[in-house]
TORKOL-4160 file (C-alpha; in steps of 0.2 Angstrom, whole numbers, padded with zeros to 4 digits, m for minus):
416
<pt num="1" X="m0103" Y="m0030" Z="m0047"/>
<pt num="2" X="m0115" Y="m0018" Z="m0038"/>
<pt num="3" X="m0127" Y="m0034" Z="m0036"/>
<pt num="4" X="m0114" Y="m0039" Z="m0024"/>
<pt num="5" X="m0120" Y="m0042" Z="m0007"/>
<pt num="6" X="m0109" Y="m0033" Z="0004"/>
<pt num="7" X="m0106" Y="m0045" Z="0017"/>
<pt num="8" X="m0098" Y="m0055" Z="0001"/>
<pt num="9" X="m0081" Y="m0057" Z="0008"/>
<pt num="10" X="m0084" Y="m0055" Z="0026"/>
<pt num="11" X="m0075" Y="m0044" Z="0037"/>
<pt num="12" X="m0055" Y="m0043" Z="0036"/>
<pt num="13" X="m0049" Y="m0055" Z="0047"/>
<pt num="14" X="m0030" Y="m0059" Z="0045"/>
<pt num="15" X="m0023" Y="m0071" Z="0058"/>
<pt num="16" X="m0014" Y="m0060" Z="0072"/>
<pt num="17" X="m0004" Y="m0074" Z="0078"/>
<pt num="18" X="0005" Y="m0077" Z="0065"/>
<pt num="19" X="0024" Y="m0075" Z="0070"/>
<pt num="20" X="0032" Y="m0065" Z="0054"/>
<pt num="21" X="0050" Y="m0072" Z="0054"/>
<pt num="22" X="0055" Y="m0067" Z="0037"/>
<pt num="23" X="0068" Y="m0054" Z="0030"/>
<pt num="24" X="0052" Y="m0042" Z="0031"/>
<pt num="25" X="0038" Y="m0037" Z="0036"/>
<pt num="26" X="0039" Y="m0038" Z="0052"/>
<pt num="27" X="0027" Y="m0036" Z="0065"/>
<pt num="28" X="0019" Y="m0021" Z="0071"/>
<pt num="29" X="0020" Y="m0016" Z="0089"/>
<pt num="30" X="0004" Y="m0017" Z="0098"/>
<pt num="31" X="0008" Y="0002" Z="0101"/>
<pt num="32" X="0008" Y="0009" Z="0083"/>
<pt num="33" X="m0009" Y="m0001" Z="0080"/>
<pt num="34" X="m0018" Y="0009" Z="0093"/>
<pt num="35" X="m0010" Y="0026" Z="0088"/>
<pt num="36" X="m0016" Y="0022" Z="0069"/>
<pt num="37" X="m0033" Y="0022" Z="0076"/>
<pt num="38" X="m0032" Y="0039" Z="0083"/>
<pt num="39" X="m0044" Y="0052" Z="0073"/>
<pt num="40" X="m0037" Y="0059" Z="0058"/>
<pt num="41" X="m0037" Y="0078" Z="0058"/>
<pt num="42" X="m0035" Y="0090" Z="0043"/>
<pt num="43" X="m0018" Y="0090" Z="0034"/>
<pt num="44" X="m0015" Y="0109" Z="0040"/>
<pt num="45" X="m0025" Y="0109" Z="0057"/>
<pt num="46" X="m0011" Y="0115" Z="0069"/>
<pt num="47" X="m0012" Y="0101" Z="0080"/>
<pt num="48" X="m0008" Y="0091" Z="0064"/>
<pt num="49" X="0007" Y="0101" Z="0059"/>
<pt num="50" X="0013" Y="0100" Z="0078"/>
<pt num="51" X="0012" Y="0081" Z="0076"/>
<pt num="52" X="0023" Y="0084" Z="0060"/>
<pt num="53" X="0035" Y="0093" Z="0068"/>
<pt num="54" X="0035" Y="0078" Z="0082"/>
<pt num="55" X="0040" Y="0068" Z="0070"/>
<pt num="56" X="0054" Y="0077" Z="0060"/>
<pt num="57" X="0062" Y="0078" Z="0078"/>
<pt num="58" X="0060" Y="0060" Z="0085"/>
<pt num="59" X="0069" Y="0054" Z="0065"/>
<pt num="60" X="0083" Y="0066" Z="0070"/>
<pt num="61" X="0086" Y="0055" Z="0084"/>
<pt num="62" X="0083" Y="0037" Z="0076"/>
<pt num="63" X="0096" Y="0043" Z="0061"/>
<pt num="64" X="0110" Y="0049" Z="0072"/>
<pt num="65" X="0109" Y="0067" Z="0063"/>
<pt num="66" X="0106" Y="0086" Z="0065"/>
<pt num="67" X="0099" Y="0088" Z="0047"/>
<pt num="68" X="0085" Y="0099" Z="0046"/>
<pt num="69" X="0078" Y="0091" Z="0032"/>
<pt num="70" X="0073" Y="0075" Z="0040"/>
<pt num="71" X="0053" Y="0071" Z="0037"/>
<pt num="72" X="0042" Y="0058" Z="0029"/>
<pt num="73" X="0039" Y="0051" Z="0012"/>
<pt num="74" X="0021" Y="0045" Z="0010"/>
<pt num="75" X="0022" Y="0028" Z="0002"/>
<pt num="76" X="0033" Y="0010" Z="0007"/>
<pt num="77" X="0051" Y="0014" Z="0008"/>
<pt num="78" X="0053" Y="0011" Z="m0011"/>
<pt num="79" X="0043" Y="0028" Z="m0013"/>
<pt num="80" X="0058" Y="0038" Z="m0002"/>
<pt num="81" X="0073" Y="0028" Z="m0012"/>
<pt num="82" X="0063" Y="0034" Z="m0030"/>
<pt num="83" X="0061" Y="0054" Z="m0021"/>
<pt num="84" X="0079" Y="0054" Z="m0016"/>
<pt num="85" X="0085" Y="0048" Z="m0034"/>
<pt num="86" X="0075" Y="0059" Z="m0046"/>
<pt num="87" X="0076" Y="0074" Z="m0034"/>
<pt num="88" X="0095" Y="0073" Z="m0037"/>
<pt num="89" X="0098" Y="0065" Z="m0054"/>
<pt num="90" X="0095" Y="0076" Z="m0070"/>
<pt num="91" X="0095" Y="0066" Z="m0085"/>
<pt num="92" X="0113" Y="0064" Z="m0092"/>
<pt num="93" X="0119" Y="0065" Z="m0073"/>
<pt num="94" X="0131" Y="0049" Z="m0070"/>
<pt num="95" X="0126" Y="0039" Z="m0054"/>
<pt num="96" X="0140" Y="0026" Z="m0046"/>
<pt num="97" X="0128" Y="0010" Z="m0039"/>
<pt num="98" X="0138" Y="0001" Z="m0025"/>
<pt num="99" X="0128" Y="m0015" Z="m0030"/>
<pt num="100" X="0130" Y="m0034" Z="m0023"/>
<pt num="101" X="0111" Y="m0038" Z="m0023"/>
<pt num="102" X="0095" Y="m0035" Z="m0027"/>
<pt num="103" X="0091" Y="m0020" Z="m0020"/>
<pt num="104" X="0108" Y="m0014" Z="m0030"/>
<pt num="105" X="0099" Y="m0019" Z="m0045"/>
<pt num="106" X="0086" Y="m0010" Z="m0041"/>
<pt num="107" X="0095" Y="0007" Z="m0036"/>
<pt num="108" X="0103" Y="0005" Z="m0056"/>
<pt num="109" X="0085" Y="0002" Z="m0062"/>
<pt num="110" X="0077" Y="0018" Z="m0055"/>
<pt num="111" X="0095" Y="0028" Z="m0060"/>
<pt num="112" X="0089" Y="0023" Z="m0079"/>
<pt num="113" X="0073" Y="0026" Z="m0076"/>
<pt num="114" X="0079" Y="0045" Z="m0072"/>
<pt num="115" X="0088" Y="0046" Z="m0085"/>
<pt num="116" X="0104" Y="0045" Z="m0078"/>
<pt num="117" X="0119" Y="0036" Z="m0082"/>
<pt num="118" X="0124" Y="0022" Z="m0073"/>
<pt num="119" X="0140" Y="0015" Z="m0067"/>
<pt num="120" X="0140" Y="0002" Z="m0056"/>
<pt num="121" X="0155" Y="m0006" Z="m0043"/>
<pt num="122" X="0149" Y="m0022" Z="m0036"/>
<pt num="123" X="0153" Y="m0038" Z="m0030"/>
<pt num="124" X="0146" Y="m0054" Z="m0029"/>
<pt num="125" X="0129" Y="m0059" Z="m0020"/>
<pt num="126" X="0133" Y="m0063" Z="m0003"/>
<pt num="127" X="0151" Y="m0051" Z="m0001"/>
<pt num="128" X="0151" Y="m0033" Z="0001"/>
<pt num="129" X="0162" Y="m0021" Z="m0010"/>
<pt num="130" X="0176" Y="m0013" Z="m0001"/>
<pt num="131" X="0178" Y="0005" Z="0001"/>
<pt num="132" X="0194" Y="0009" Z="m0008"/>
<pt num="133" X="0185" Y="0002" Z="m0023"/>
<pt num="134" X="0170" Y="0014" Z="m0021"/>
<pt num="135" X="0183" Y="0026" Z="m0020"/>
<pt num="136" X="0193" Y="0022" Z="m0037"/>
<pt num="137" X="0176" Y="0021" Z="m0047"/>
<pt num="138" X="0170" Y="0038" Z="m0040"/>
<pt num="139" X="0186" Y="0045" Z="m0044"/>
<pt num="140" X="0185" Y="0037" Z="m0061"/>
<pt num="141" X="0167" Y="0042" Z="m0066"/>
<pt num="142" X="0167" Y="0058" Z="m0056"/>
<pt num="143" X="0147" Y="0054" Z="m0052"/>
<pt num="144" X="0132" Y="0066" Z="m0048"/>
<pt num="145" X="0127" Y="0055" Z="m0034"/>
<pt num="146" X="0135" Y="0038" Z="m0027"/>
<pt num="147" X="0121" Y="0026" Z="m0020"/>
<pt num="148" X="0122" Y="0010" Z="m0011"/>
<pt num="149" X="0113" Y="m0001" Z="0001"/>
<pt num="150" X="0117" Y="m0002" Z="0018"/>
<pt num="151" X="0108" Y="m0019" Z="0024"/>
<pt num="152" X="0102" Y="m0031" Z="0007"/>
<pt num="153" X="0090" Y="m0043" Z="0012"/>
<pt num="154" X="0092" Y="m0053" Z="m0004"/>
<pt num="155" X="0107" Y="m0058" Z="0004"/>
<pt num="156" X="0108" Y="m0052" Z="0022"/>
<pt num="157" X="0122" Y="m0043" Z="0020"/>
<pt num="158" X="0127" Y="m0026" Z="0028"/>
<pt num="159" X="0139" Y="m0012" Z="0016"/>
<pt num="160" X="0150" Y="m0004" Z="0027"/>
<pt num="161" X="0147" Y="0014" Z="0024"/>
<pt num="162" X="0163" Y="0023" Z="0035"/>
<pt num="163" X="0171" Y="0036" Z="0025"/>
<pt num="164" X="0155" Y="0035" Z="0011"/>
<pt num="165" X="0153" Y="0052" Z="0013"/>
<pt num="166" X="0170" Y="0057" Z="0013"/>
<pt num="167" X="0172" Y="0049" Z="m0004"/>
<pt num="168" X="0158" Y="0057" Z="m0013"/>
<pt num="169" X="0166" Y="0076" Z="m0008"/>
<pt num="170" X="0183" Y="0070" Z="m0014"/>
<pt num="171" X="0174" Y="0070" Z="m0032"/>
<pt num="172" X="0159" Y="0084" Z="m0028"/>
<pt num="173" X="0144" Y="0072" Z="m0028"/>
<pt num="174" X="0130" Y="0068" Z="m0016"/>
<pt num="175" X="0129" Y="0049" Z="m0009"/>
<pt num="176" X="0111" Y="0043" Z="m0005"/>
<pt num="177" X="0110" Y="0028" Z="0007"/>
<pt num="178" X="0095" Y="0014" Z="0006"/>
<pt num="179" X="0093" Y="0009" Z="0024"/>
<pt num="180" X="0076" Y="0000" Z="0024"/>
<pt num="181" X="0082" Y="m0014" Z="0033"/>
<pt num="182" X="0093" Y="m0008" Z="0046"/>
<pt num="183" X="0085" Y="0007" Z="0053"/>
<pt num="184" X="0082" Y="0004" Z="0072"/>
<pt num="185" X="0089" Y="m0014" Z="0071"/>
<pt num="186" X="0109" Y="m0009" Z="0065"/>
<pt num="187" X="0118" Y="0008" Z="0067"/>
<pt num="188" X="0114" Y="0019" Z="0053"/>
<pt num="189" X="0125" Y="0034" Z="0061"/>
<pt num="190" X="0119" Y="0046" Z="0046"/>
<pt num="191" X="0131" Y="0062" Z="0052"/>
<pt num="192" X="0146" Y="0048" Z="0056"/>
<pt num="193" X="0145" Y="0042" Z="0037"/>
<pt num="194" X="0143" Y="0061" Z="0032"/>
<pt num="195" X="0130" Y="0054" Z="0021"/>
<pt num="196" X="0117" Y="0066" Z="0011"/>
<pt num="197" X="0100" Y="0057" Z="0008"/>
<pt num="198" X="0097" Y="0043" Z="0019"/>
<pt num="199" X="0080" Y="0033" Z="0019"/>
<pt num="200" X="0071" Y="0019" Z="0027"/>
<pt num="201" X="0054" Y="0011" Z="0031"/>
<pt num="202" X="0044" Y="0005" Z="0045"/>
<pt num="203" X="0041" Y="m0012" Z="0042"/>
<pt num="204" X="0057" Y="m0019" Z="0045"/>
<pt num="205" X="0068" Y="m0016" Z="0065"/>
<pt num="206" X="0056" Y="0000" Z="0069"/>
<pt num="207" X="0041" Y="m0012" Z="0071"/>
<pt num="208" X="0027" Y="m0004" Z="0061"/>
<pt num="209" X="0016" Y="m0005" Z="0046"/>
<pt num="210" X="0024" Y="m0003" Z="0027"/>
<pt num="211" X="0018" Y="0012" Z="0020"/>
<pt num="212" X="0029" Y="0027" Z="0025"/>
<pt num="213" X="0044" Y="0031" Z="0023"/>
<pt num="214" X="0056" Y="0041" Z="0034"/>
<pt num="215" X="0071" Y="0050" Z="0024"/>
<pt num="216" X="0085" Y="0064" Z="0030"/>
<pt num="217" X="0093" Y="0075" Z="0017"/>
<pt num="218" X="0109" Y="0087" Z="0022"/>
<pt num="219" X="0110" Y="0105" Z="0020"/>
<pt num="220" X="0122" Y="0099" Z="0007"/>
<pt num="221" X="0107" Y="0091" Z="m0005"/>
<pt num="222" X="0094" Y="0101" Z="0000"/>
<pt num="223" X="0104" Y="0116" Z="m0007"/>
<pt num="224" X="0106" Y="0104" Z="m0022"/>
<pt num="225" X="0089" Y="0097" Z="m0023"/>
<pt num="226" X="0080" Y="0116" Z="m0021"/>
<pt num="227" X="0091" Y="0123" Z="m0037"/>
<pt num="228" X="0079" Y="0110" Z="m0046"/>
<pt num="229" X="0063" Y="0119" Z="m0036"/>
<pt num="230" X="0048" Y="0123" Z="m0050"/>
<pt num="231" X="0031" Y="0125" Z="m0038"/>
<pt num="232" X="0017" Y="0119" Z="m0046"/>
<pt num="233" X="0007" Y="0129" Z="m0056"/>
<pt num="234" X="m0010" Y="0128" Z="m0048"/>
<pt num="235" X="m0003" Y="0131" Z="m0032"/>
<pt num="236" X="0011" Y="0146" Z="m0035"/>
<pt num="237" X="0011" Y="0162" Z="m0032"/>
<pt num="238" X="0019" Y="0180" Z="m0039"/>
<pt num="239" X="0035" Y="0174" Z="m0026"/>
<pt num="240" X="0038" Y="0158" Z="m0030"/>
<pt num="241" X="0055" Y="0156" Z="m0040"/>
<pt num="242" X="0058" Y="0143" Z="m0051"/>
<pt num="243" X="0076" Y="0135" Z="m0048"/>
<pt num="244" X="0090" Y="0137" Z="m0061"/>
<pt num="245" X="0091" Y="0118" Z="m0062"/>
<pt num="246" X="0081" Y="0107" Z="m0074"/>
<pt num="247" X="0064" Y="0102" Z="m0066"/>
<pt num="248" X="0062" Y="0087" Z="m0056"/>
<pt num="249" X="0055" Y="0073" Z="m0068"/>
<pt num="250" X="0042" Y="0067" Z="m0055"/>
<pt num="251" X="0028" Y="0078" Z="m0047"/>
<pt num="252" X="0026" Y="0063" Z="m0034"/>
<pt num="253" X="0041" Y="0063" Z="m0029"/>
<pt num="254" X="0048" Y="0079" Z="m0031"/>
<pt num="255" X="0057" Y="0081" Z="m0014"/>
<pt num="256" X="0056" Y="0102" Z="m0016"/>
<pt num="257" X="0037" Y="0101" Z="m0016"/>
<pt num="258" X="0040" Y="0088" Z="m0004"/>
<pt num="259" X="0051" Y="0098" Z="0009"/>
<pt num="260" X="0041" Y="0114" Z="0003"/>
<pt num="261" X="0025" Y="0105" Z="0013"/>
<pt num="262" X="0035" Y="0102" Z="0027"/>
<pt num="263" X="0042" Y="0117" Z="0029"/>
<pt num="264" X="0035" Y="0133" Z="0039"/>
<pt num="265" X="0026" Y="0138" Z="0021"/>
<pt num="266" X="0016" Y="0123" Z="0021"/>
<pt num="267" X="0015" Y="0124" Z="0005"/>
<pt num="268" X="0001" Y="0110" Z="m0002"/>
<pt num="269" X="0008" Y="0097" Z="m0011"/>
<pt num="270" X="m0003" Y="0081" Z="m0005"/>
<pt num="271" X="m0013" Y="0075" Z="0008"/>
<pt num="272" X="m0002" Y="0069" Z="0022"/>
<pt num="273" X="m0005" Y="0050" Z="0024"/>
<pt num="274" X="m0012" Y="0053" Z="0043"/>
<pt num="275" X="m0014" Y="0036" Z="0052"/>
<pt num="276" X="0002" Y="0033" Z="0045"/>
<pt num="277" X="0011" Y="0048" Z="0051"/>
<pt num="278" X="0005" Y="0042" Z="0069"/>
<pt num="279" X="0013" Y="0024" Z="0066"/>
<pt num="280" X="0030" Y="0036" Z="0062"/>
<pt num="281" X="0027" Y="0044" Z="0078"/>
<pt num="282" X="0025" Y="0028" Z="0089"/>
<pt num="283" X="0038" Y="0018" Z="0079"/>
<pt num="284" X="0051" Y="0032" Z="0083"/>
<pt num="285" X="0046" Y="0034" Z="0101"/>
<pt num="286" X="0048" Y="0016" Z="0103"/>
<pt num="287" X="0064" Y="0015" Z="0099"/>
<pt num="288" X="0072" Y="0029" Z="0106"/>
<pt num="289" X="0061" Y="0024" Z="0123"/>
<pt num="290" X="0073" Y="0006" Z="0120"/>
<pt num="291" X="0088" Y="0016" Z="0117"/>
<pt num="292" X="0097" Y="0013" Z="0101"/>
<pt num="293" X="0114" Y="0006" Z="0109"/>
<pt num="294" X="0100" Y="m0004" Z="0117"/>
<pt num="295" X="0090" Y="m0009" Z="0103"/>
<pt num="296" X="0105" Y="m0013" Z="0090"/>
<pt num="297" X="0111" Y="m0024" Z="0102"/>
<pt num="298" X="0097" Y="m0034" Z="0105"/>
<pt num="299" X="0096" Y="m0038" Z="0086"/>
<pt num="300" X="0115" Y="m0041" Z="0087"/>
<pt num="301" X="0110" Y="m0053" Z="0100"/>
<pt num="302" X="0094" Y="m0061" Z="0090"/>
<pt num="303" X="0102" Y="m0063" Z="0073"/>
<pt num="304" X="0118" Y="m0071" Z="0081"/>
<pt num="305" X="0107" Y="m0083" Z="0094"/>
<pt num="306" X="0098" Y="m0086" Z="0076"/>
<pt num="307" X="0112" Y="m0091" Z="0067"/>
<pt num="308" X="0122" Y="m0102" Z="0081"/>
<pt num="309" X="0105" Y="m0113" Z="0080"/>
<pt num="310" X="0104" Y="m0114" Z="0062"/>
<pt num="311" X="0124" Y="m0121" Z="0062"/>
<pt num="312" X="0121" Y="m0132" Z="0078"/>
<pt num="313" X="0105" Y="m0140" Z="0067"/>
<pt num="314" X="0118" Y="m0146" Z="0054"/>
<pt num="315" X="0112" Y="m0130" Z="0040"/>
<pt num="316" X="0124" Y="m0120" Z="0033"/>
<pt num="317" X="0122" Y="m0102" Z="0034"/>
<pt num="318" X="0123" Y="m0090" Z="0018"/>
<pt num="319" X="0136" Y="m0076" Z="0015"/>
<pt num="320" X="0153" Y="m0071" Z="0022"/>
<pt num="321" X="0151" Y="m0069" Z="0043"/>
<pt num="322" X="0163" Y="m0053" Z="0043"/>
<pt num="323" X="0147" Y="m0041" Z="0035"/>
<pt num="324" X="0131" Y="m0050" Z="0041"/>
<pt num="325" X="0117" Y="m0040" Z="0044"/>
<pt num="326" X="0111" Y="m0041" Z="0061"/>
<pt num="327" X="0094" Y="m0044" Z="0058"/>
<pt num="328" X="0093" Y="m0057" Z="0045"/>
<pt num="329" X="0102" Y="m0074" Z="0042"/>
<pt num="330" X="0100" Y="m0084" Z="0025"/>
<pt num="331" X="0102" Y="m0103" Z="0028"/>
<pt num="332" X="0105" Y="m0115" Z="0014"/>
<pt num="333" X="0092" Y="m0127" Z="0008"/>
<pt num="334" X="0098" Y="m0144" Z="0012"/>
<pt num="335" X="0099" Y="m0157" Z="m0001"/>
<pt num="336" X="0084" Y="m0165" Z="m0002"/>
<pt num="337" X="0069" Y="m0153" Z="0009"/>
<pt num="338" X="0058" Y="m0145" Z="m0003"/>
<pt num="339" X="0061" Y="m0128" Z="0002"/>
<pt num="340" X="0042" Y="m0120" Z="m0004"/>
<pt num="341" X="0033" Y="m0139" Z="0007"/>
<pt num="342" X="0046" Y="m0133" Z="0022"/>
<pt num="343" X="0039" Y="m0114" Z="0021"/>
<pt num="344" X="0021" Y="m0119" Z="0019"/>
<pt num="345" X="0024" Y="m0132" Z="0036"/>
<pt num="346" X="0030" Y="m0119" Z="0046"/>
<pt num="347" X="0016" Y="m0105" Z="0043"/>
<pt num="348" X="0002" Y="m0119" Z="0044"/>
<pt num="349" X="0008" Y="m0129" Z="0055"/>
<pt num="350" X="0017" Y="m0115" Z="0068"/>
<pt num="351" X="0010" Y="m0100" Z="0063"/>
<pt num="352" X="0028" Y="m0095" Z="0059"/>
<pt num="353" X="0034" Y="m0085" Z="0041"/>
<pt num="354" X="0049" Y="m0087" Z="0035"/>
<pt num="355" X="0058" Y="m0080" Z="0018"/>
<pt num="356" X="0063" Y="m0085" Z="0001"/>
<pt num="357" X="0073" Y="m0078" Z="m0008"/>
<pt num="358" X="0076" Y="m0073" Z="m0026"/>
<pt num="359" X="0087" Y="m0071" Z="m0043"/>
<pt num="360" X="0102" Y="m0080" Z="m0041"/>
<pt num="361" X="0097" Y="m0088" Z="m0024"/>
<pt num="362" X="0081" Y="m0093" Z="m0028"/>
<pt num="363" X="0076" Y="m0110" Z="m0021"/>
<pt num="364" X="0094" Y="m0110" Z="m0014"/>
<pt num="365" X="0090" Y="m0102" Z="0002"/>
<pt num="366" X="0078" Y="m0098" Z="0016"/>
<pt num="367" X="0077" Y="m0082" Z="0026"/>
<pt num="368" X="0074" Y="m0077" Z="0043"/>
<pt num="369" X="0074" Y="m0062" Z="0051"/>
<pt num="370" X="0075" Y="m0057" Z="0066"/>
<pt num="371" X="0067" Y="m0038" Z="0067"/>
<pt num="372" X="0060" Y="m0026" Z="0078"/>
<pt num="373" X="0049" Y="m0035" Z="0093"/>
<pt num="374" X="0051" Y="m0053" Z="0085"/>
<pt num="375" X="0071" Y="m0049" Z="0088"/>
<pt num="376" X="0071" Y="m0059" Z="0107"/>
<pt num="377" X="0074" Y="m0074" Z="0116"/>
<pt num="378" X="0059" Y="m0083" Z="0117"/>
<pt num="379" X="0052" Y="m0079" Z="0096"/>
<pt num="380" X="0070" Y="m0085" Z="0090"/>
<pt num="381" X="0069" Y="m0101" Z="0102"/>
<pt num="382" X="0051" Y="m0102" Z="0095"/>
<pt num="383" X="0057" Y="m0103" Z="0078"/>
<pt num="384" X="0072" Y="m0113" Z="0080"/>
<pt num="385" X="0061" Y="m0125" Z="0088"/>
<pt num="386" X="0048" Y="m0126" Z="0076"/>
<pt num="387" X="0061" Y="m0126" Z="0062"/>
<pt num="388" X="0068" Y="m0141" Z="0068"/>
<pt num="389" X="0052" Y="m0150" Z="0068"/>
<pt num="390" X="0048" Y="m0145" Z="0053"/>
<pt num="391" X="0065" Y="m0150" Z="0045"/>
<pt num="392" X="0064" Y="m0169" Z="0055"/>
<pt num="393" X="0045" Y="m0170" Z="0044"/>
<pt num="394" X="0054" Y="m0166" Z="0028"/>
<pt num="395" X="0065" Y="m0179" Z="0030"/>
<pt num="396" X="0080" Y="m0168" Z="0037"/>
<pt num="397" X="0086" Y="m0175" Z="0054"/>
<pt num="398" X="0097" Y="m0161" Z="0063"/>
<pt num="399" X="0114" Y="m0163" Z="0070"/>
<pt num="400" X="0111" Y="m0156" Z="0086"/>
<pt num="401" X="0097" Y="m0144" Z="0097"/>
<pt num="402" X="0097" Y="m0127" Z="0088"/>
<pt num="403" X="0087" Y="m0120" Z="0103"/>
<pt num="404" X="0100" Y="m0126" Z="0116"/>
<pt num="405" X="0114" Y="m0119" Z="0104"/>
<pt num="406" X="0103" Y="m0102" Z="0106"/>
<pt num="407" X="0101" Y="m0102" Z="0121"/>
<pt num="408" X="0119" Y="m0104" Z="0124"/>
<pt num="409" X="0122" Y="m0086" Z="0114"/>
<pt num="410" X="0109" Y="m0077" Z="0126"/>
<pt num="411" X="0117" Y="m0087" Z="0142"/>
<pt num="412" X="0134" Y="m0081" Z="0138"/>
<pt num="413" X="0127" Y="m0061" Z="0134"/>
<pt num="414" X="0115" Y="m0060" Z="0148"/>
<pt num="415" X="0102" Y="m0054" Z="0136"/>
<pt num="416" X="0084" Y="m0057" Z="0130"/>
């Protein structure tokens, strides 16, 4: 291999034109590119740590919460749901999975994975589970931590989460929130749930890179989470305490390190992932710059405008309309399109992604997402447009315009 010459591959070159309407990622905002540009300092340079702090305080605001404990996970958003899971959950602990999707499956996985014991609630792909039933399972299993997903891609549903919190003191646990999808494109009103640990990603409605992942934890679980505190070895000193609680199964992602680093001790646990910390920054400034009411509605506006054009075509959208998530809509494949040839059209042809989908639905459906900057007028139009096309090459001919029926959402909302 070191015979290679190094000009082998060529310089990385990906098309930036290509329109990324799919259930994520989204693209980044032209802003965030340029602050991940900026020159990478030293992980406890105090400039740096001020930048750090920045960030805890902008999260405060895109979570809707007071929580002190409201920082960055380096890693995708999978990274923050795996901290917030093995922080809490001592094996033999009992978790309750609100699961009607993938990503429900997913939270059960990691719970094994622990250690844990899992109970699950659920209801079919494509409904949600309702609340009073969260309710009698916690008060039958009496969990260590309740976990759930607010907005599942794999079927573009959205849990409603009022009273979550309420629920899991009625039974003395914790409840954790996966909110990858929905931060800064639905309202994930942390201190309105009462939830403990929420967490999220940039890649989806805040507009940037994956890669980081922002998470809030309540007094509440931090008190619960620092009981489990064991510093590591190479690193402590004659007053660091080990907690009364069995140790955090991963170093990684052992939140107490974790939080320890972003604390005043500063206390070394990794490198802080720089350039991505920046893209944090900029994403969060972004969004409260829009204004959340401001910002939620406009995905409102986008996925509904989406999904009227998708009906008007003669498709048939996935999943019950009373929880859709804002910002994705799963549209049926119709008898007949190949739905991979249909895919495959739209990028090369349009320049335009859209989603497949998985499990139970794969090869059933499409998805398209409507997130962060792509979440307007003119890239759903765009889509809808070239959708049709598309579609009418397939062998599809639609019923009506799914532009004009669009186009008639955003006339009668005076929005963008």
């Amino acid at each position: 291999m070191s015979d290679l010459p190094a000009d082998l591959f060529g310089e990385i070159d990906p098309p930036d034109r290509r329109l990324l309407m799919g259930p994520g990622p989204s693209n980044v905002h032209p802003r965030v590119l340029r602050a991940m540009s900026a020159a990478v300092l030293g992980q406890f340079d105090p400039e740096f740590t001020t930048t750090m702090n920045q960030v805890m305080a902008l999260y405060r605001g895109v979570f809707q919460t007071t929580n002190k404990w409201t920082f960055m996970v380096d890693g995708t958003s999978r990274a923050a749901i795996e901290a917030a899971m093995v922080s809490v959950l001592a094996p033999g602990e009992t978790v309750l999975v609100v699961s009607s999707g993938r990503f429900g499956l997913l939270l059960q996985e990691i719970g094994q994975r622990c250690g844990a014991k899992v109970e699950i609630v659920e209801a079919p792909w494509g409904e949600v589970v309702p609340m009073n039933a969260i309710k009698a399972a916690a008060e039958r299993v009496r969990p260590r931590l309740i976990a759930c997903v607010h907005g599942d891609t794999s079927t573009t549903m959205a849990q409603p989460l009022d009273g979550l919190g309420d629920v899991a003191r009625g039974v003395g646990a914790l409840s954790y929130v996966d909110a990858t999808a929905t931060l800064g494109g639905m309202d994930v009103a942390v201190d309105r749930w009462r939830a403990d640990i929420v967490t999220a990603g940039l890649q989806k409605c805040m507009g940037g890179p994956p890669g980081i992942a922002p998470i809030t934890i309540s007094d509440r679980a931090a008190e619960h989470i620092f009981a489990r505190r064991h510093v590591e070895k190479g690193i402590a000193s004659a007053g660091d305490n080990a907690g009364p609680a069995p140790v955090i199964g991963s170093n990684y992602f052992d939140l107490a390190m974790v939080m320890d680093y972003w604390s005043d001790k500063r206390l070394n646990h990794h490198t802080e992932a720089a350039s991505m910390l920046y893209a944090a920054r900029e994403c969060a400034r972004i969004v409260l710059g829009e204004g959340l009411p401001k910002r939620i509605e406009r995905h409102r506006l986008a996925g509904a405008a989406m999904a009227a054009g998708i009906e008007a075509m003669g498709l048939k959208v996935y999943g019950g309309a009373a929880h859709k998530m804002f910002n994705a809509v799963g549209v049926f494949i119709p008898e007949g399109v190949n739905g991979e040839s249909l895919r495959k059209r739209m990028r090369e042809e349009f320049e335009i992604e859209i989603g497949t989908s998985f499990g139970p639905l794969a090869g059933k459906i499409w998805r398209i997402g409507t997130m962060a900057g792509n979440a307007r007028k003119h890239h759903v139009a765009h889509t809808l447009m070239a959708l049709e096309t598309a579609l009418r090459r397939e062998g599809f001919a639609a019923k009506a315009s799914g532009v004009d029926a669009a186009l008639g959402v955003y006339d009668g909302a005076k929005g963008d």
